[in-house]
N, C-alpha and C positions, 0 to 999 in steps of 0.2 A: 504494500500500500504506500503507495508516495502519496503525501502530503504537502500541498503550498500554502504557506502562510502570510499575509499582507499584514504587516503592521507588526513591530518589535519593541513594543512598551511594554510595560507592567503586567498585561494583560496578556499579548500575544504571546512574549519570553515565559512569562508563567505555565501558558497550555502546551508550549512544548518542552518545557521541563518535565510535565504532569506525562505527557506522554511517549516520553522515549523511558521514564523511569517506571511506566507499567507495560512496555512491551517494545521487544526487537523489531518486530515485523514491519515499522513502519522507517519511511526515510522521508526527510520533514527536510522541505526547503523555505528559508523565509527575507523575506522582502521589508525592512525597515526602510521610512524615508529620509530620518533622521541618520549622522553619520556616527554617532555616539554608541557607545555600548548603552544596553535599558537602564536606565537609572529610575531613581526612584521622583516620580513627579510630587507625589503629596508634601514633602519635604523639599519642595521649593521655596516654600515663604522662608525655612529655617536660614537659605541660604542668601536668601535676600536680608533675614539679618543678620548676619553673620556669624551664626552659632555653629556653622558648621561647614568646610568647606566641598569644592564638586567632588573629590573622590569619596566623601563618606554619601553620596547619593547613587553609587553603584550597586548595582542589584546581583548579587551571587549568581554566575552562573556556568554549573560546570561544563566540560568539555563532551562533547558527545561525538562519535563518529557518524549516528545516524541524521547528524543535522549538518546543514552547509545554510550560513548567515550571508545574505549580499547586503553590509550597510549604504548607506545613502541613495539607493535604489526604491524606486515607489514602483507599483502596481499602476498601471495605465489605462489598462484595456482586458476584458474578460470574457472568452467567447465558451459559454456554458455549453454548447452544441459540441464545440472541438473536446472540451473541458481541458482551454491553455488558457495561460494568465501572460500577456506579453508585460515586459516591463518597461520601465524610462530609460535603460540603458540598453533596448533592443532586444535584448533575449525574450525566446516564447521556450515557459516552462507547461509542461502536460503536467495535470495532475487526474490522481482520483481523487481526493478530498480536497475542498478551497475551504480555509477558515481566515475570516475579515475579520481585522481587526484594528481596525483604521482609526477608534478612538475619534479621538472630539476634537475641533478649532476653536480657541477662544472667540466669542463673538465679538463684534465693534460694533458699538451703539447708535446707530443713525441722529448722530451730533453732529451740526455744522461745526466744521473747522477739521473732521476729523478724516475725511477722503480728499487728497490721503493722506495716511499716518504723516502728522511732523514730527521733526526731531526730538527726543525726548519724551515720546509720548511710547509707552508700551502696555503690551497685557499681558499676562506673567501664564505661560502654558508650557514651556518648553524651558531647557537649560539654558537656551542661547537667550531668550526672553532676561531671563532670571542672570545672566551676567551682565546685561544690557542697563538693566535698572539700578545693579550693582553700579556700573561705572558712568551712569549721572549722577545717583546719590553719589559721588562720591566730591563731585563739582558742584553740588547743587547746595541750598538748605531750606528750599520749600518744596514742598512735595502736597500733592490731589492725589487721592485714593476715588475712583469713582465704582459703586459698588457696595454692598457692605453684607454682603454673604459669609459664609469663613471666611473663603480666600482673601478678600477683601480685607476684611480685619485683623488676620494674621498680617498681610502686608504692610498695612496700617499703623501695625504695632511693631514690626520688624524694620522700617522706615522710624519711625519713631525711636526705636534702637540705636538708629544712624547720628542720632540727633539733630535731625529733620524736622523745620515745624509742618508738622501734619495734617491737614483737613481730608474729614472721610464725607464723601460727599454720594446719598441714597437718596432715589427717585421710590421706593415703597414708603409702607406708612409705616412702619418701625425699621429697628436694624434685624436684621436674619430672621425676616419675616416667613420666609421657609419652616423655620426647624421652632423658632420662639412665639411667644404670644406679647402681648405691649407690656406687661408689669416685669417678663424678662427680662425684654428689651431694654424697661429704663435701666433695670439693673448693671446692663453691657454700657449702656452712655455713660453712667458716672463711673465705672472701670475706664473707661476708655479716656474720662473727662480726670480721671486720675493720673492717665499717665500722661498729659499734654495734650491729646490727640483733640482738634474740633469736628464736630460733628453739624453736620446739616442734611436731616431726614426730610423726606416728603419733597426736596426738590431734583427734578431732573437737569441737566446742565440743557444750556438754551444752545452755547456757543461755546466751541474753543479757540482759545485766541493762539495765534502763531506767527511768527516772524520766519524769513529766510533762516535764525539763528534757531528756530526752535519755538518749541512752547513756551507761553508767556503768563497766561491766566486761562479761568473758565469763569464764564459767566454764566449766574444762575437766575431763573425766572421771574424772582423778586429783584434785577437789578445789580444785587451783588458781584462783584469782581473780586475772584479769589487770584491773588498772582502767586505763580508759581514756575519752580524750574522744570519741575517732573512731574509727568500725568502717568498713574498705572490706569489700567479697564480691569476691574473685575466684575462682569457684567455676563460672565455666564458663556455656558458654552454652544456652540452648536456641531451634532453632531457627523460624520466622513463619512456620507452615503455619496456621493457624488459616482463612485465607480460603480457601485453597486444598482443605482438607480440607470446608469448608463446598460449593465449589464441585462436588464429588465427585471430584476428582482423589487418584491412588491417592499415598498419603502414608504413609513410614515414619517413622524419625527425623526425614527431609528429606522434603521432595516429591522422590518419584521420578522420576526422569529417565533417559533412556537416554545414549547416546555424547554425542549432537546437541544435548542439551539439551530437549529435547521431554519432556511430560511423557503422562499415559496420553488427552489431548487434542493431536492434531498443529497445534493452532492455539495451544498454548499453553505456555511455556516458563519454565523456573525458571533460574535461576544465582546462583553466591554461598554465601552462610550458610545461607540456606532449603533449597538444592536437596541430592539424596542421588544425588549420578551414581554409576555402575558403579563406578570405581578408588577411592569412597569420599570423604568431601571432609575435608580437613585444617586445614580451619580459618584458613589462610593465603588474605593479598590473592592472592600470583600466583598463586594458583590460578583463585580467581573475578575476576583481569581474565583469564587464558587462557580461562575459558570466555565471557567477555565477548567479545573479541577471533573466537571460533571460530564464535560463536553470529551475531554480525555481519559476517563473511564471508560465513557459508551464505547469509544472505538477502538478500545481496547478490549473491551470488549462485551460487543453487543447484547448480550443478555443480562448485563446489570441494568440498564432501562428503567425498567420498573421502580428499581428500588433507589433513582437517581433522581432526586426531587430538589426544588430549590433551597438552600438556608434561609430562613426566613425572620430567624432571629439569632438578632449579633452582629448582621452586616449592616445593619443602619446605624450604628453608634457611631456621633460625630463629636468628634471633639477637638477644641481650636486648639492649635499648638499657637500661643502667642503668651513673651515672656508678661507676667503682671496682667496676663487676662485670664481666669478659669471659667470654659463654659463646657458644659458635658451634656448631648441631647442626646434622646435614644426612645425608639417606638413611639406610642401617641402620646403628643403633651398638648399643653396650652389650651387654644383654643380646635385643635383636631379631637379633643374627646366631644366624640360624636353621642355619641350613645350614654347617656347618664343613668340611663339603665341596668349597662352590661359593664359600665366601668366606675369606678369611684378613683375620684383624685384628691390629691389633701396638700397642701401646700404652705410654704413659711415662706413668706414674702417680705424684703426689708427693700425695696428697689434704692433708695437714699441713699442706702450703706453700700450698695452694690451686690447684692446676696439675695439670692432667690432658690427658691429648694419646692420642687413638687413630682412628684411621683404616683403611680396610673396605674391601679390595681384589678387585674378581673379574672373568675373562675381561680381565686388563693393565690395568682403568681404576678409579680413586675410585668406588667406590659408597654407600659412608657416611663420617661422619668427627665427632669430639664434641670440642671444644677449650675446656679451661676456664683461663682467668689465661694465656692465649698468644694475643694479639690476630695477632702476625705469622704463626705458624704455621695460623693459623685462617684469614687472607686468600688462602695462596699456594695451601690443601685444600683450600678453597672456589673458587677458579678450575681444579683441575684438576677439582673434583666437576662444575662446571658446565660446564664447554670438554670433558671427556671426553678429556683430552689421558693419553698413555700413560705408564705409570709401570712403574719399574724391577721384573726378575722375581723379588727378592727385596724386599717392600712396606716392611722393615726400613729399606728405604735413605732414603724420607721422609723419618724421622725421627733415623737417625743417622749417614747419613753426610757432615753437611757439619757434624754435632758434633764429629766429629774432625778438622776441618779448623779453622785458626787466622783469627786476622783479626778487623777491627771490625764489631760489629754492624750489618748494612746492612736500612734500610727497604725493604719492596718500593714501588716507585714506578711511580705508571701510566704516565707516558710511556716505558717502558721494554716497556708492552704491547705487541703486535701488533694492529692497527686491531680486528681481529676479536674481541677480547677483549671480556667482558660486563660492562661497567662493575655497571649498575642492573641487578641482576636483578629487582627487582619486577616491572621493564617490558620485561628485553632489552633493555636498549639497548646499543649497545660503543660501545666508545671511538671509533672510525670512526664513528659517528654523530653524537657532540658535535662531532667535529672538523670535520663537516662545518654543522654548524648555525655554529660559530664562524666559517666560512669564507663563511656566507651571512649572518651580522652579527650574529647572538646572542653576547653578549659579557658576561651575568651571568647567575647560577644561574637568577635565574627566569622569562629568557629560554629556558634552555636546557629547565628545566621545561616552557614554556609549548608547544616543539616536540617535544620528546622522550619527556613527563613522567619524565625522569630526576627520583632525590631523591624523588620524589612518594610513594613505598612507604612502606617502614619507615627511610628517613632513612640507612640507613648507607653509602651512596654521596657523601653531599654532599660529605664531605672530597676526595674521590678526583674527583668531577668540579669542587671548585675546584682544584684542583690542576693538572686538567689545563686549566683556565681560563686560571689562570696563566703556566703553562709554552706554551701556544701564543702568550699575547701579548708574550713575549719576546722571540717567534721569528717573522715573517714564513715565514722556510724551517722549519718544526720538522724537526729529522732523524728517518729513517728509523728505524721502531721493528723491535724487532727481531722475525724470519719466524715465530718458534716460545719462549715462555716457557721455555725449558730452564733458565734460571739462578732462574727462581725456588722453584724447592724448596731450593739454595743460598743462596740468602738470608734466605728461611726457616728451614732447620736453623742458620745460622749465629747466627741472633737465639735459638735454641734453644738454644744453647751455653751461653746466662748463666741458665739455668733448672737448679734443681739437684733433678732427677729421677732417684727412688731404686731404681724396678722395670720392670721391662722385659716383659713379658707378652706372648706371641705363641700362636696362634691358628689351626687350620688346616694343612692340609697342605704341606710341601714345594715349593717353586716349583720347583727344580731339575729 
């Protein structure tokens, strides 16, 4: 079975990882447009602020003989009849299998000033994007954020780092109108209005102002002139059907695709940013590596099918990686709890202080949960959203009943997990899985990377698996972790304790 792949991101590099390590039979040719080895794109705000430089955005990936890589080569043209994919640098490769995986183009906002791009003006999608903004801020010291999605506020906040004075500038009616509801929202303003950064929601920019030399200012609806050296667009993406729509394949937002990943050609499959599966696609890695992972199973082999279903929960936890900003969302919050019927929510709301705590409870388990300026409380909802471990029948109790209990603020710590516990959710992996890579001689993060790709995601595992780096190599025996997480919604409400939350909000029917 030869295999050609379009597109060598996160996503593509992932499904043929997934599938030379579940079988020989296949030989996987792939087509990246980019000239770079796959790096990791979620971890480009870090690098915009300087926390970290481009080779720690390289994504492991070993040597296979069943794969031949052509960088800086793109996919062009796709004649499903011959079933060849010719390329940009002429070659026509025959395939039996096509998986697309063309990923997403930052979008440009139909702003006057902005066709075409001027100097100084970028949208952060790519690594070359991401050194480009590097080296204005580096000449600059006012910077427009337009946007205010994550990515937007990571950048925001990673510019801000530069010691940049910063304006984040949003055309919705809150900030991360996506994922938050408006009493979140203020919460993120006065974080944001903490570290410098100005904010102005509800306007969309009219104009960009530009000289021969560059960006100058933008100006916004009420009049305003923001000047500025450097404009980023985080304005969202649109997704790389272009070839695919060329090829006749049925294409909505996404190339369509059913369950399997197959698109309206059984010989040809999308996953990632391009593709539009049934449950919708959310814009996050885990999601297109699970379709990675599910799509290189089947053809490995075809009778697991059935039992190859989407992850449904775990892959939408979003969380801002921005230094001085804590925001942790996950399943239904805010204003998406639809159903006050089938769900009850309960929430500690201090917007003022910057702190916002509410979590979304139905049929005994976390279904949603939105944690703004509470890094602890965010870590211990997010393992029970993800483990689906059972919670008390009054959902109250999360949140206040180990504030009424005394005592010192305790860290949650991972070796206090049970093996089974999900360290990296980008990738699944739990703590029993590092511990076993430690125990067969992986003994640094990008060892444990290289077997696991824990850390590989969105970065906010690395603490948590050096830690437990550490603490194995102290210990020849490490002691027995314990059966069941029960103590840590206690150590969570207890870090709660020093949070001075004013309103109590509750949601929903009666558990009793």
């Amino acid at each position: 079975m030869h295999v050609v792949v379009i597109g060598h991101g996160m996503v593509g590099s992932r499904f043929v990882d997934e599938l030379v390590s579940r079988t020989e039979d296949a030989s996987v040719t792939v087509l990246g447009a980019e000239h770079h080895e796959p790096y990791n794109r979620v971890l480009l705000s870090e690098l915009v602020a300087g926390r970290i430089g481009a080779t720690s955005l390289t994504l492991p990936a070993p040597a296979n003989r069943q794969v031949t890589v052509h960088r800086g080569v793109a996919g062009v043209e796709v004649d499903r009849h011959a079933r060849t994919v010719t390329a940009s640098d002429a070659r026509v490769l025959a395939y039996d299998v096509l998986v697309l995986a063309t990923g997403a183009r930052a979008r440009i906002p139909d702003i006057t000033g902005l066709d075409p791009l001027p100097a100084h003006v970028h949208p952060l999608r790519t690594v070359d994007d991401a050194h480009a903004i590097v080296a204005a801020a580096r000449t600059g010291t006012r910077a427009v954020v337009i946007g205010a999605g994550v990515l937007g506020l990571e950048v925001a906040c990673g510019l801000a780092e530069r010691s940049l004075e910063v304006t984040l500038v949003h055309g919705g009616p809150h900030l991360m109108d996506r994922q938050l509801d408006a009493d979140a929202a203020r919460a993120v303003e006065h974080g944001l209005q903490h570290l410098g950064i100005a904010v102005r929601v509800g306007q969309r920019p009219r104009e960009v102002v530009a000289s021969a030399d560059g960006v100058s200012g933008v100006l916004l609806p009420d009049g305003e002139h923001l000047a500025t050296d450097l404009l980023v667009l985080s304005t969202g993406t649109v997704p790389e059907t272009d070839l695919a729509a060329r090829a006749g394949l049925a294409v909505g937002r996404g190339i369509v695709v059913g369950p399997d990943g197959a698109t309206s050609d059984p010989a040809v499959f999308a996953i990632g940013d391009c593709a539009q599966p049934p449950e919708g696609g959310t814009g996050l890695i885990a999601q297109g590596w699970d379709q990675a992972r599910r799509l290189a199973a089947m053809l490995a082999d075809p009778s697991s099918l059935p039992g190859l279903t989407p992850n449904q929960v775990g892959t939408d936890v979003v969380r801002l990686k921005a230094h001085g900003l804590e925001v942790v969302t996950m399943g239904i919050s805010g204003s998406a709890v639809a159903s006050p019927g089938a769900h009850r929510a309960v929430r500690l709301s201090d917007p003022a202080t910057g702190r916002h705590v509410e979590v979304v409870v139905a049929a005994g388990v976390v279904v949603g949960a939105t944690c703004v300026g509470a890094s602890t409380v965010a870590a211990d909802l997010t393992a029970a959203y993800t483990l689906q471990t059972p919670v008390p029948s009054d959902p109250a109790q999360l949140l206040l009943r180990p504030v009424r209990g005394a005592g010192t603020e305790v860290e949650p710590s991972v070796t206090l997990m049970p093996d089974r516990a999900t360290i990296c959710r980008c990738n699944g992996v739990t703590k029993g899985e590092v511990s076993a890579r430690w125990t067969q001689g992986a003994r640094t993060v990008e060892e444990i990377a290289l077997t696991t790709r824990a850390t590989t995601g969105c970065g906010g595992c690395t603490d948590a698996v050096c830690g437990l780096l550490e603490w194995l190599a102290k210990s020849t025996d490490p002691p027995e972790p314990e059966a069941e997480p029960s103590g840590a919604m206690a150590r969570r409400a207890q870090a709660t304790s020093s949070l001075p939350m004013r309103t109590l909000q509750t949601s929903g029917p009666s558990s009793r």
